[in-house]
Residue, then its C-alpha position, 0 to 999 in steps of 0.5 A: x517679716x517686712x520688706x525692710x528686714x527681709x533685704x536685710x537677712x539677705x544682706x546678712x546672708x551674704x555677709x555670712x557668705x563672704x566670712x566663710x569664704x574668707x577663711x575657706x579660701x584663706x583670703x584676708x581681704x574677705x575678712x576685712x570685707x566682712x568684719x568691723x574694723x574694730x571686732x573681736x573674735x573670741x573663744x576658747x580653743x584647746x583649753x585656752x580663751x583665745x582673743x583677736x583683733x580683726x587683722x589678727x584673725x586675718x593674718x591667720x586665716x591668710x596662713x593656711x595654705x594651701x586654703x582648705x579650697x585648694x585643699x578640696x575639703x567640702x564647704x560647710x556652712x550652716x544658717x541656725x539662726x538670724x535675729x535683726x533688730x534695727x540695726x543690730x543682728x545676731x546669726x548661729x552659723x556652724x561651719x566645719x574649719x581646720x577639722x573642727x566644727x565651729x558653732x559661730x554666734x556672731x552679731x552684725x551691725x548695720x553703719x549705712x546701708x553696710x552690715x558688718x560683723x562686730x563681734x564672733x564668739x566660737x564654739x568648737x563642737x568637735x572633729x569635722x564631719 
């Protein structure tokens, strides 16, 4: 791995940081941190595809309230995967959101010095836990 990709795993890190921050502390600022303005977060839950806007996400990560921070649910992210190529990448995250364990795959592109989430498909493995 060369210098070059190895800052930008790190920025990609902390860029998947700032994602799950922003649905464990219900925070629509993070999420528009850490997405592409025009994303799209898609999957299927409870039988049925599921697509949003970046905004759409944001306001429903901002209505969990209490944020599940405040809630003392425990943190769960897990790093699978990060695969850069130029200035395009592609990370497996699993997270525990809502009582669910999400498998994220989500793709990165860099704008600038800027890594940004372009798109997320979900998964829900099952319960939390």
């Amino acid at each position: 791995m060369t210098a070059h990709s190895s800052s930008d795993d790190l920025a990609i890190r902390d860029v998947i940081q700032i994602y799950f921050d922003c649905m464990f502390e219900s925070s629509a600022e993070k999420t528009h941190s850490a997405f592409h303005a025009n994303a799209k977060i898609t999957g299927v839950l409870g039988g049925a595809l599921q697509e949003m806007s970046v905004s759409e996400f944001a306001n429903l990560v901002a209505s969990k309230q209490p944020s599940p921070k405040a809630e003392g649910e425990t943190a769960r992210l897990d790093i699978v995967a990060i695969d850069i190529a130029g200035d395009t990448a592609v990370a497996r995250v699993r997270d525990d959101y809502l009582g669910s364990t999400f498998l994220d795959t989500l793709s990165f592109l860099k704008t600038g010095e800027h890594w940004e989430i372009y798109n997320k498909l979900f998964y829900v493995e099952g319960p939390a836990g």
